[in-house]
N, C-alpha and C positions, 0 to 999 in steps of 0.2 A: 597603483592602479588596481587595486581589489573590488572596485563596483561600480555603477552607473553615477554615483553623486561621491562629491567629497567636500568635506569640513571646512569651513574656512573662517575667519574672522573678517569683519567690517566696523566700518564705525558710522553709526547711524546718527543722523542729523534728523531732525523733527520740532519742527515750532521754537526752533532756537534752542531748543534742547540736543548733545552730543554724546553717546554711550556707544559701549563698546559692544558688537551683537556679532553671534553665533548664526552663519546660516550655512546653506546646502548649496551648491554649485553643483550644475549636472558638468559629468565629465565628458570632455573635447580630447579624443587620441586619434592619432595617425594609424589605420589599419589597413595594412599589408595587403593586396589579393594576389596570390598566387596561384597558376597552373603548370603540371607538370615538371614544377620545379624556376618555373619563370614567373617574374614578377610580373603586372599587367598594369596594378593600379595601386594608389594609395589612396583612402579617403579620411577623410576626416569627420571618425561618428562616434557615436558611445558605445563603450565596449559591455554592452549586453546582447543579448540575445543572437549570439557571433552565428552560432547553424543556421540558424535563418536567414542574416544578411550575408552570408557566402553561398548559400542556394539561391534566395533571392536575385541578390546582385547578378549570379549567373544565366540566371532565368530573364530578367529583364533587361540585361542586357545583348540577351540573344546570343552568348557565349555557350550554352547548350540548348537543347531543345525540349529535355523534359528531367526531370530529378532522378530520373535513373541513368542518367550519362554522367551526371554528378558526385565523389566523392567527398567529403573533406577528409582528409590524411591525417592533419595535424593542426596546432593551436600554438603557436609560439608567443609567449608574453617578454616583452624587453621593457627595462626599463623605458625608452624612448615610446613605446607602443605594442601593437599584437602583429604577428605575422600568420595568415590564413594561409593554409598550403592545400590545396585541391589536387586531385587528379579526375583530368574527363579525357576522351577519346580521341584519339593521334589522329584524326578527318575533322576533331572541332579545334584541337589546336595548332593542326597548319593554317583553318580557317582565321585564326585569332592571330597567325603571326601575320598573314598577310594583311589583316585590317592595321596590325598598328604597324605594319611599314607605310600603308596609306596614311595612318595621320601624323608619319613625323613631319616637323616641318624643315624647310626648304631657307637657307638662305642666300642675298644677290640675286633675287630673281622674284619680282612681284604677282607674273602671272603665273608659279609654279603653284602659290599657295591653293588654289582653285581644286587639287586634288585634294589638299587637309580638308577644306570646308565641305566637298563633297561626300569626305568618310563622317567629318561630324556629323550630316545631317542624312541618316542610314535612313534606308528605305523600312517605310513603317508598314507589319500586314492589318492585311484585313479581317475587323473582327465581325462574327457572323452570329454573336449570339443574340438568343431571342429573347431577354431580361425584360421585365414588364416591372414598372415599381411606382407606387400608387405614392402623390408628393406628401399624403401624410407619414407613408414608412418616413421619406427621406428625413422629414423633420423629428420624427422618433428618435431616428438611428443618431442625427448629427445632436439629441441631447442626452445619448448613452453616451456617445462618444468622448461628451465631454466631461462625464462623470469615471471615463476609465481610462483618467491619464495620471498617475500615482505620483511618476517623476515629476512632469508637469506642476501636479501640485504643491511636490517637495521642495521646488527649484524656480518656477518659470520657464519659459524661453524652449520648450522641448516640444520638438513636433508629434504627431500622434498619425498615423493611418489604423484607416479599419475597414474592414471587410463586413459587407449586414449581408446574412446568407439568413437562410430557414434556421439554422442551429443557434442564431444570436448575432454579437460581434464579435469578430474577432479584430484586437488592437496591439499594434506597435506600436512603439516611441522612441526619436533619438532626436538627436540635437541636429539632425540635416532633414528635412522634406524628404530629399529622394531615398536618403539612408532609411528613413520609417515606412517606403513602400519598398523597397528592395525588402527588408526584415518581413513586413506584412506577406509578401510574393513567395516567400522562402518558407512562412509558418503555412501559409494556404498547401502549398504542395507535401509540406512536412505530415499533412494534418488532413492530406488527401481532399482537400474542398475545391470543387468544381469552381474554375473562376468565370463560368456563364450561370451560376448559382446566384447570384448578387449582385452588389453595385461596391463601389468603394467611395470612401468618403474620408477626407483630408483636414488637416486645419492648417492649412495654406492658401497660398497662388497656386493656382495650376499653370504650371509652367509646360514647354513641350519636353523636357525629360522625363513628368509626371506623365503624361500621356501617352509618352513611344513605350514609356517601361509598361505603362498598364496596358497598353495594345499587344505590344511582345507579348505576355503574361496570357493574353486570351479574354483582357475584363472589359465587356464594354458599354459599363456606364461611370461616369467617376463624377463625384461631386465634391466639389471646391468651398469653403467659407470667404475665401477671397477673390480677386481678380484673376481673372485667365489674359495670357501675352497672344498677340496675332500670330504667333507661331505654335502655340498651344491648339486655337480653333481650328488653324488649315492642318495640321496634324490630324485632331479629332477627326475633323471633313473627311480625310485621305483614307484614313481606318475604319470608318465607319462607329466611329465610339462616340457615343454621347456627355457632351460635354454640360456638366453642370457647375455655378459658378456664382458668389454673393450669396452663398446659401446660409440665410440667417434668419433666426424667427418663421414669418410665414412666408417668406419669399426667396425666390430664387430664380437666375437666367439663365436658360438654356439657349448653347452658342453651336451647338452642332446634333443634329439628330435628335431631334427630341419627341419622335417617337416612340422611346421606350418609357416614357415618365407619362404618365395619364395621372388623369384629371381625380383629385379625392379631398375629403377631409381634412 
């Protein structure tokens, strides 16, 4: 596991014709997240741009509240996968034990589960920024966007987040949606950029994890290439984020607040 892609063989069919073809697979690992010594989570992303999606992660997941309660310690690679080891502050992580004793689950008892679904679906805040973005940026930004996905290109199949602020874009990419805004979340505060600076922009579904992580985060405008779930809009609704959605060529739907998107070129 030395990089984001790895070699592999295939055997290519074409027009009745069968050869043997050389290509690139983006890499799929199990990565570790640890605090103070306790494991929390494992995900399954590509193992680049590791400081970012353990700042990230911890940031949109509302596991700390700004990149200075956040360490990473250490970087452990296994052959199995990486193990992220953190340390943040003994008041975030009594916080964090108490959340996942609320979401173990319960069994023999069907109305116990009612407390796991109530930690799943954590209270989202409200974001109050004043982001103004005229819909030809937005059509700009989502055809930079698509020109600054390397893996993507090398591989297929790899998701991409970006961030359009005043300074450019800025883009991540991994093989999970939420893994490439966690990464994005993590390079923004890495890299000091105000997340009521811009909008974010996806080549997904906006799902409502896409949404709670970028409300957590402080970002509130996010535009989607694909479909948004009815738990994505009453999310947006709740927070106050501007939900955008089918954004392709010259068109796009706004499904929550779309006030911040005015009218342009």
């Amino acid at each position: 596991m030395n990089g984001p892609l790895q070699p592999v063989q295939a055997l290519r069919i074409r027009a009745g014709d069968r050869a043997a073809h050389d290509d690139r697979v983006i890499v799929e690992a199990p990565i570790a997240l640890l605090y103070n010594g306790e494991s929390f989570a494992v995900m399954m992303a590509t193992p680049e741009s590791l400081e970012d999606f353990a700042l990230g992660f911890a940031l949109g997941e509302g596991i700390v509240g700004d990149a200075s309660e956040f360490r990473l310690v250490d970087v452990v690679r296994h052959d199995e996968g990486i193990a992220l080891h953190a340390a943040i502050p003994q008041v975030r992580f009594d916080a964090l034990a108490e959340r996942r004793r609320g979401m173990e689950g319960r069994s023999g008892c069907g109305l116990c589960g009612v407390e796991s679904l109530q930690a799943a679906l954590r209270p989202v805040p409200r974001v109050t920024s004043s982001t103004r973005v005229d819909v030809g940026a937005i059509r700009a930004k989502l055809d930079a966007l698509a020109a600054q996905q390397p893996l993507n290109a090398l591989s297929g199949g790899v998701h991409a987040a970006g961030f359009a602020h005043d300074g450019g874009l800025l883009v991540r990419e991994d093989v999970g949606r939420h893994n490439a805004l966690d990464k994005l979340i993590g390079a923004m505060a890495r890299n000091a950029i105000a997340p009521d600076s811009g909008f974010v922009v996806i080549t997904s579904r906006a799902s409502y994890e896409i949404v709670h992580k970028a409300a957590t985060a402080g970002i509130g405008l996010v535009v989607a290439i694909s479909a948004p779930t009815d738990l994505a809009i009453r999310t947006a609704d709740t927070a106050g984020v501007t939900l955008a959605a089918f954004a392709r060529g010259d068109s796009l739907n706004v499904y929550a607040h779309p006030e911040r998107i005015v009218a342009g070129s």
